[in-house]
N, CA, C and O atoms as CSV, one atom per row, in Angstrom:
chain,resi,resn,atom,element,x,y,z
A,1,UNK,N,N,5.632,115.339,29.250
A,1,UNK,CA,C,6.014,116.408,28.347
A,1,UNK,C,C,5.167,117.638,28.655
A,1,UNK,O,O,3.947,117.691,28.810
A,2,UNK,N,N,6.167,118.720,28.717
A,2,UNK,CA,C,5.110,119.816,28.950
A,2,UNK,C,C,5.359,121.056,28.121
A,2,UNK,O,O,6.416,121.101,27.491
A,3,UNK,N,N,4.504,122.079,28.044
A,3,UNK,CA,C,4.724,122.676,26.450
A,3,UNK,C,C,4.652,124.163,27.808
A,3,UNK,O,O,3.759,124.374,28.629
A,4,UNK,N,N,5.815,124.867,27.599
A,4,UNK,CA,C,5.880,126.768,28.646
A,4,UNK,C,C,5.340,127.586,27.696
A,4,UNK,O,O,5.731,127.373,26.548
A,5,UNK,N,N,4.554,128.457,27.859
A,5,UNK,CA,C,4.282,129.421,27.293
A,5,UNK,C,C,4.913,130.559,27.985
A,5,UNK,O,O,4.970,130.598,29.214
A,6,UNK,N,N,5.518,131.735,27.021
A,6,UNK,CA,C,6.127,132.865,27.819
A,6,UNK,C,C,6.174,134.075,27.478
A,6,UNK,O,O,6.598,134.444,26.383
A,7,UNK,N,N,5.623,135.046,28.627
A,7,UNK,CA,C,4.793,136.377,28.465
A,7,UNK,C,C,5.891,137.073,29.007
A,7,UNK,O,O,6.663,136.560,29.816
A,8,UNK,N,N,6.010,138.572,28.460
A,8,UNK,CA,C,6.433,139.590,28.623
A,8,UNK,C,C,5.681,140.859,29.275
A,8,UNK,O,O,4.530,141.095,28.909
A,9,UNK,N,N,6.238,141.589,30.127
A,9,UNK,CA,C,5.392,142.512,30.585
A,9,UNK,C,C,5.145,143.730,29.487
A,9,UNK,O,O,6.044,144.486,29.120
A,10,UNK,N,N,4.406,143.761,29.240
A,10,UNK,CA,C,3.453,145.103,28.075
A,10,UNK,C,C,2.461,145.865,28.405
A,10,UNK,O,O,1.303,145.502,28.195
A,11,UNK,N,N,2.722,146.901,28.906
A,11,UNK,CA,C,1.745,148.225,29.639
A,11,UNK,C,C,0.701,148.362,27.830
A,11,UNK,O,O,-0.524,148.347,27.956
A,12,UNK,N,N,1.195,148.465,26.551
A,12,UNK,CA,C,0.539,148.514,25.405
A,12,UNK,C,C,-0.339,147.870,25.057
A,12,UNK,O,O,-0.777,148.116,23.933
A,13,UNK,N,N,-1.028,146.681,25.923
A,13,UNK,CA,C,-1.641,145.861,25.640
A,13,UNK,C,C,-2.704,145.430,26.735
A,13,UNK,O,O,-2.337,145.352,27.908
A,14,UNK,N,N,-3.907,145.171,26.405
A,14,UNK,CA,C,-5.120,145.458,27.015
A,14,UNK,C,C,-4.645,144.437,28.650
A,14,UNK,O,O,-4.476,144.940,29.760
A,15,UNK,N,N,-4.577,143.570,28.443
A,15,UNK,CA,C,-4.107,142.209,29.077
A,15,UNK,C,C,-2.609,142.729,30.107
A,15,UNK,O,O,-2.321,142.124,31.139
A,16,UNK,N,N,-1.959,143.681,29.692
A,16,UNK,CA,C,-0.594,144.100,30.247
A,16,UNK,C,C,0.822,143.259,30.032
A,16,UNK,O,O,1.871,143.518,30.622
A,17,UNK,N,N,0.595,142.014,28.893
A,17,UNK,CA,C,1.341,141.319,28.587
A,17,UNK,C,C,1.336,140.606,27.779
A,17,UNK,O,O,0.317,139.925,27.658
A,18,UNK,N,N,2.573,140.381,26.729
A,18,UNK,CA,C,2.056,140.433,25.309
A,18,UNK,C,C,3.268,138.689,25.118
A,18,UNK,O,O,4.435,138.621,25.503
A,19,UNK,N,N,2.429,137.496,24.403
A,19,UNK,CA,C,2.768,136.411,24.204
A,19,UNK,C,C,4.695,136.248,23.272
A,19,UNK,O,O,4.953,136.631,22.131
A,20,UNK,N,N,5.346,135.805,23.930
A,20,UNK,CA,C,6.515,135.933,23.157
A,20,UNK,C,C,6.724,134.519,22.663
A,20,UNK,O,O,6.774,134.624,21.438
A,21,UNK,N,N,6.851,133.413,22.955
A,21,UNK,CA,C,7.342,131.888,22.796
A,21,UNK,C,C,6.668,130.733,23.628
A,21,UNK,O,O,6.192,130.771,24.763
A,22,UNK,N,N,6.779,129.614,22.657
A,22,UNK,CA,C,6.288,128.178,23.556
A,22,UNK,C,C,7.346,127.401,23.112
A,22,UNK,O,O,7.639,127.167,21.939
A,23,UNK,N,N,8.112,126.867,24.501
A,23,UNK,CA,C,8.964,126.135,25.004
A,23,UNK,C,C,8.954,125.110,24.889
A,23,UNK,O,O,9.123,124.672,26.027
A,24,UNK,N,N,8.820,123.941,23.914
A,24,UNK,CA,C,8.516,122.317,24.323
A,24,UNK,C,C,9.886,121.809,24.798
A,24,UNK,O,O,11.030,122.007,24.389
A,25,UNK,N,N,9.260,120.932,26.021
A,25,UNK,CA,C,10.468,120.272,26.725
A,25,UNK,C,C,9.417,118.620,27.538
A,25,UNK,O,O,8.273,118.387,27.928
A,26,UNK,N,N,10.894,117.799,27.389
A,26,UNK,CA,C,10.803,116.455,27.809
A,26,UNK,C,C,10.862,115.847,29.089
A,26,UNK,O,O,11.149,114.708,29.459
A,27,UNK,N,N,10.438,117.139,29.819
A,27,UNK,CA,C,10.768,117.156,31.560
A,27,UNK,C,C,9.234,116.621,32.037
A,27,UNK,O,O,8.250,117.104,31.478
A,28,UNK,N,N,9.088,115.672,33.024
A,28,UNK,CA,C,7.904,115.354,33.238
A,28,UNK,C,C,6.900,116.390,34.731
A,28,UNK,O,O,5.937,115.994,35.388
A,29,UNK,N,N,7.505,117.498,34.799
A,29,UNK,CA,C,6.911,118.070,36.138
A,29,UNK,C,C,6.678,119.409,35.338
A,29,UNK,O,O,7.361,119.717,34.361
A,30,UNK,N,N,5.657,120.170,35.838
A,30,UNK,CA,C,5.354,121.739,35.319
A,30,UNK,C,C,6.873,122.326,35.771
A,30,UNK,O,O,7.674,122.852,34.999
A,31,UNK,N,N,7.056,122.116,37.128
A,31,UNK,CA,C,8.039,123.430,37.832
A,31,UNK,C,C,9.369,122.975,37.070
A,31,UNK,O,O,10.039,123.726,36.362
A,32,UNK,N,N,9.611,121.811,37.288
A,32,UNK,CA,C,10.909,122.049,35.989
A,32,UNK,C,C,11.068,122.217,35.026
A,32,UNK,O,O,12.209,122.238,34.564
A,33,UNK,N,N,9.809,122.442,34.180
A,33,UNK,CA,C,9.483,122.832,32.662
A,33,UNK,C,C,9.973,124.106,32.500
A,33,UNK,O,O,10.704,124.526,31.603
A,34,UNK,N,N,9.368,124.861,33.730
A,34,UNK,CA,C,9.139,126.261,33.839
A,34,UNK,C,C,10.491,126.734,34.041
A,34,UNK,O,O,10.970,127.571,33.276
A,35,UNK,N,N,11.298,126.141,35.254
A,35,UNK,CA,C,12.574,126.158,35.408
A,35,UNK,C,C,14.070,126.234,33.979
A,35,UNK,O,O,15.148,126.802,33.796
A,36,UNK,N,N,13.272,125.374,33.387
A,36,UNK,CA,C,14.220,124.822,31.966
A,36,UNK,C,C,14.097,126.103,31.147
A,36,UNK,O,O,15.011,126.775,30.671
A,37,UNK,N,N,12.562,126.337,31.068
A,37,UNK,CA,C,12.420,128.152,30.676
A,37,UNK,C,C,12.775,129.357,30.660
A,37,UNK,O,O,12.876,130.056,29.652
A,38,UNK,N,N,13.065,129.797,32.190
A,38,UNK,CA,C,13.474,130.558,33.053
A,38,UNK,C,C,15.258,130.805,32.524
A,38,UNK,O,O,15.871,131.872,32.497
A,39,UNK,N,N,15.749,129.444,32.153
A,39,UNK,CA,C,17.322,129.544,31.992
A,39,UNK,C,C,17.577,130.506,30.414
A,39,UNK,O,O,18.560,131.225,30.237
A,40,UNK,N,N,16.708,130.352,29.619
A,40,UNK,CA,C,16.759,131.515,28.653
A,40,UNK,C,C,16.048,132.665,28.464
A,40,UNK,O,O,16.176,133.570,27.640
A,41,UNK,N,N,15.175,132.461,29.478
A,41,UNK,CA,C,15.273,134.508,29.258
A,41,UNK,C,C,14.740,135.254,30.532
A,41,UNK,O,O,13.572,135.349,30.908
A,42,UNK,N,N,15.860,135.753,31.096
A,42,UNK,CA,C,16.184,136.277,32.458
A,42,UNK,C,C,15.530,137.422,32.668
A,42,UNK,O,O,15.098,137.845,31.596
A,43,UNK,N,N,15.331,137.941,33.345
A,43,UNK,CA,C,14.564,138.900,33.841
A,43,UNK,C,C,13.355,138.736,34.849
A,43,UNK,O,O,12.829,137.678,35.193
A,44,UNK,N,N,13.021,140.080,35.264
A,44,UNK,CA,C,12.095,139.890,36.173
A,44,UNK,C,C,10.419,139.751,35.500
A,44,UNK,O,O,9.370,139.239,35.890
A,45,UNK,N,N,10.948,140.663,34.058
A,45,UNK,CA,C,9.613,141.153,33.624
A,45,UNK,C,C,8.542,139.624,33.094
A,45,UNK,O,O,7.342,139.397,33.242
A,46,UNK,N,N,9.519,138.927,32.534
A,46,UNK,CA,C,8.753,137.611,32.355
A,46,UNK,C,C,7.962,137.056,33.282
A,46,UNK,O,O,8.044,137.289,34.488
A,47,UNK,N,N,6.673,135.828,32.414
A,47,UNK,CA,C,5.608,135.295,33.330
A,47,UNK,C,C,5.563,133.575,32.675
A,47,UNK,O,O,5.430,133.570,31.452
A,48,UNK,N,N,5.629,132.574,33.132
A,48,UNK,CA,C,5.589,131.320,32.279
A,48,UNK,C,C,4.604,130.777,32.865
A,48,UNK,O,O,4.407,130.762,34.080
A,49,UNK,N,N,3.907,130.281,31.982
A,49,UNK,CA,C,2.716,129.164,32.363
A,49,UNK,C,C,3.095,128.022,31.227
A,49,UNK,O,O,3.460,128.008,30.052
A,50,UNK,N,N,2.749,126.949,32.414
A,50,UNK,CA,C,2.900,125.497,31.814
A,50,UNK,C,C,1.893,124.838,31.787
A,50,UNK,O,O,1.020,124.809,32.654
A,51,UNK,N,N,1.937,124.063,30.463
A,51,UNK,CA,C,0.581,122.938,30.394
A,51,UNK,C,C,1.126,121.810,29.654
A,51,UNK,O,O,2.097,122.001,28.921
A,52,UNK,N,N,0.592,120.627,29.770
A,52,UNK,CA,C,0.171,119.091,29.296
A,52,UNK,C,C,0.670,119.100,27.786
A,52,UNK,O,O,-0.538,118.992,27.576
A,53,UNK,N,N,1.100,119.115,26.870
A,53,UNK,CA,C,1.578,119.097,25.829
A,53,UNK,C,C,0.562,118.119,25.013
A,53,UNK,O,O,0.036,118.280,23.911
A,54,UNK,N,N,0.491,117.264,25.758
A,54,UNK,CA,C,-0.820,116.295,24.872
A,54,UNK,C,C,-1.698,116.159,25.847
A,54,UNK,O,O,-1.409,116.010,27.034
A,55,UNK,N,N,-3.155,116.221,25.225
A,55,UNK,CA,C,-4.677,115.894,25.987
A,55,UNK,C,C,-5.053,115.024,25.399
A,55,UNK,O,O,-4.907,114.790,24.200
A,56,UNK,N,N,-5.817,114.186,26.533
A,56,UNK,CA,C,-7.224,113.449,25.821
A,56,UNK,C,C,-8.207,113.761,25.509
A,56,UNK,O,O,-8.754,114.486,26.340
A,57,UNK,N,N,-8.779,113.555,24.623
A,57,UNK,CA,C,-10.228,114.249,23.734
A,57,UNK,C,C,-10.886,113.243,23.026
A,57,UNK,O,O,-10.229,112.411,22.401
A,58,UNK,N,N,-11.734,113.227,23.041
A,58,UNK,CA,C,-13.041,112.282,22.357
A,58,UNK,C,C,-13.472,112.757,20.910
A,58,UNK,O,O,-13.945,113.853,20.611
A,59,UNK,N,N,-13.208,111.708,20.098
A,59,UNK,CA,C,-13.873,112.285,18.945
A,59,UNK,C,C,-15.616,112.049,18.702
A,59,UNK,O,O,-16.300,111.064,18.422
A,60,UNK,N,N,-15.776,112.836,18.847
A,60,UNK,CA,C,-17.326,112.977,18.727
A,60,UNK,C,C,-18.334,112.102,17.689
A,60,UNK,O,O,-19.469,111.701,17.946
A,61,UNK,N,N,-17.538,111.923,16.388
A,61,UNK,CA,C,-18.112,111.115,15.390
A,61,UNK,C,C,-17.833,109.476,15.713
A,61,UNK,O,O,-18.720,108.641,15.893
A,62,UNK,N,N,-16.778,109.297,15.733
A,62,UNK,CA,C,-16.498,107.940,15.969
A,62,UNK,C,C,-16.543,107.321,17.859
A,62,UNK,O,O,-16.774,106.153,18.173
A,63,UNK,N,N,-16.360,108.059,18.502
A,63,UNK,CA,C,-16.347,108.418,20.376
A,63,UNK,C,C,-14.816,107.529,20.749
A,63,UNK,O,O,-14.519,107.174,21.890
A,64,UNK,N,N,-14.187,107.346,19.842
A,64,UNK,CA,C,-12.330,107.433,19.874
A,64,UNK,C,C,-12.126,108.010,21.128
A,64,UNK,O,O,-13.021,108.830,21.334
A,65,UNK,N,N,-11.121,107.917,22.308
A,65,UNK,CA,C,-10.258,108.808,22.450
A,65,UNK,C,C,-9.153,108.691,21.584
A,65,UNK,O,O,-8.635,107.677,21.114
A,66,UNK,N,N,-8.773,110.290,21.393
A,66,UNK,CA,C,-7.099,110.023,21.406
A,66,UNK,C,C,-6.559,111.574,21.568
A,66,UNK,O,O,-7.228,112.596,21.720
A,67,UNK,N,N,-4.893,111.388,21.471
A,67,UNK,CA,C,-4.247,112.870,21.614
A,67,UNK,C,C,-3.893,113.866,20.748
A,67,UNK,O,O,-3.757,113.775,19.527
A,68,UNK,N,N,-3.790,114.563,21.260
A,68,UNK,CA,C,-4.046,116.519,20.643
A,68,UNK,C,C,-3.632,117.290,21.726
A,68,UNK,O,O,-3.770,117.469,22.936
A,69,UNK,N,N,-2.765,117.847,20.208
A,69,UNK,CA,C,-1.805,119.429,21.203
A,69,UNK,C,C,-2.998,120.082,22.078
A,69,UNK,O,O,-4.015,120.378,21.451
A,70,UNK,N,N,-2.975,120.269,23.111
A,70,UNK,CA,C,-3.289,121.249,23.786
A,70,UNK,C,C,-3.867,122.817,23.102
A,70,UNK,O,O,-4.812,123.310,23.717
A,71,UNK,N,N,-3.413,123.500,22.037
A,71,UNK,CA,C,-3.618,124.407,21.591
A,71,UNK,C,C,-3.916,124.199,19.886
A,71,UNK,O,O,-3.510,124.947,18.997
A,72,UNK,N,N,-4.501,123.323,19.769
A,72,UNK,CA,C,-5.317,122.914,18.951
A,72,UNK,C,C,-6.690,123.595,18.537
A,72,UNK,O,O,-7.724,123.067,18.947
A,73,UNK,N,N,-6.775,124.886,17.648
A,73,UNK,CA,C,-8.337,125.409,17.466
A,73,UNK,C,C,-9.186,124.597,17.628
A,73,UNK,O,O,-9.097,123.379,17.474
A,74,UNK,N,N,-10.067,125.209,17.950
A,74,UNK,CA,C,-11.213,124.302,18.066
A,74,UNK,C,C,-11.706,123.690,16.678
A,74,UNK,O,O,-11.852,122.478,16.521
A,75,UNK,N,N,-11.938,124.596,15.731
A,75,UNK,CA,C,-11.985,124.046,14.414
A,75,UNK,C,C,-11.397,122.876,13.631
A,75,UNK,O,O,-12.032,122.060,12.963
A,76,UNK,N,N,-10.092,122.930,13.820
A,76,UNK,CA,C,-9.493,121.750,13.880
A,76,UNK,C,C,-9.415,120.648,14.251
A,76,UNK,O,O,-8.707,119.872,13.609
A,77,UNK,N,N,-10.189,120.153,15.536
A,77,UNK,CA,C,-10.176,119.520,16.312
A,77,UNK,C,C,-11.441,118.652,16.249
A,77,UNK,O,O,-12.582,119.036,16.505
A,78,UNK,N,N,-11.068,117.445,15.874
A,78,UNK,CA,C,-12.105,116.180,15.617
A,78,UNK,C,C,-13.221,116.085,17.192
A,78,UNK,O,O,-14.283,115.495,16.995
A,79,UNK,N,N,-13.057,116.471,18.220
A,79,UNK,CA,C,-13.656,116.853,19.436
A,79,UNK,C,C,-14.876,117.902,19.017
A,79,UNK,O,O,-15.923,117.864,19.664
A,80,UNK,N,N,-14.758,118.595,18.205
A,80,UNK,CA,C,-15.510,119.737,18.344
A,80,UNK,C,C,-16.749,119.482,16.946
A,80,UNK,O,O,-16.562,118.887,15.885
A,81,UNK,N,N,-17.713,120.016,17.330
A,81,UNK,CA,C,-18.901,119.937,16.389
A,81,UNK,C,C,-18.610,120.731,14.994
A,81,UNK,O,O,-18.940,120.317,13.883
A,82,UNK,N,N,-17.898,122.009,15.281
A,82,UNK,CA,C,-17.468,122.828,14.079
A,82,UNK,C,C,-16.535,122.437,13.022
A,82,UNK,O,O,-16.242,122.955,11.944
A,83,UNK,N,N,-16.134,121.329,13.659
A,83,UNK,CA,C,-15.191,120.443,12.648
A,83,UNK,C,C,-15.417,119.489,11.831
A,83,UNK,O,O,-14.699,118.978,10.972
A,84,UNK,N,N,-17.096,119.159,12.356
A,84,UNK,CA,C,-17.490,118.177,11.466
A,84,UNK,C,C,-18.333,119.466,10.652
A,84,UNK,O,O,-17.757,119.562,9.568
A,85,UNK,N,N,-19.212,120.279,10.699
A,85,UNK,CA,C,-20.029,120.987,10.353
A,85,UNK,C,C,-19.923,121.577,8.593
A,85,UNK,O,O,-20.843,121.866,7.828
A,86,UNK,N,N,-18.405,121.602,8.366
A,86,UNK,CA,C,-17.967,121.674,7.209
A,86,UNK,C,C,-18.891,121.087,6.006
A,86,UNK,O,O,-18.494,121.138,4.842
């Protein structure tokens, strides 16, 4: 499973490109993720990057692995010290 993220070209923005949508799809390869992407929104100006939809991560308190979205704050995230710190 892989989760597209997809950028637009934006001269207004420090970066030159400003975040529009994330794509989840059940395709097991980046390039056909990206591909599956590509079929709704045409143009040149677009940029897609693909990633892992689920990671492994260690929970720090208990030393568990288990999975978590990818774009998971850090705060949120049983991995991270700031999450227990509460």
């Amino acid at each position: 499973m892989y989760t597209v993220e997809v950028y637009k070209d934006d001269k207004r923005s420090k970066r030159g490109k400003r975040f529009i949508t994330k794509v989840d799809t059940q395709l097991s390869t980046p390039e056909s993720a990206i591909e599956e992407a590509k079929k709704s929104h045409k143009g040149d100006k677009y940029h897609f990057s693909a990633h892992k939809t689920y990671v492994t991560r260690k929970n720090i308190m208990s030393g568990k692995e288990y999975q978590e979205r990818y774009d998971t704050p850090v705060y949120c995230s049983p991995s991270a010290e700031s999450y227990w710190s509460m």
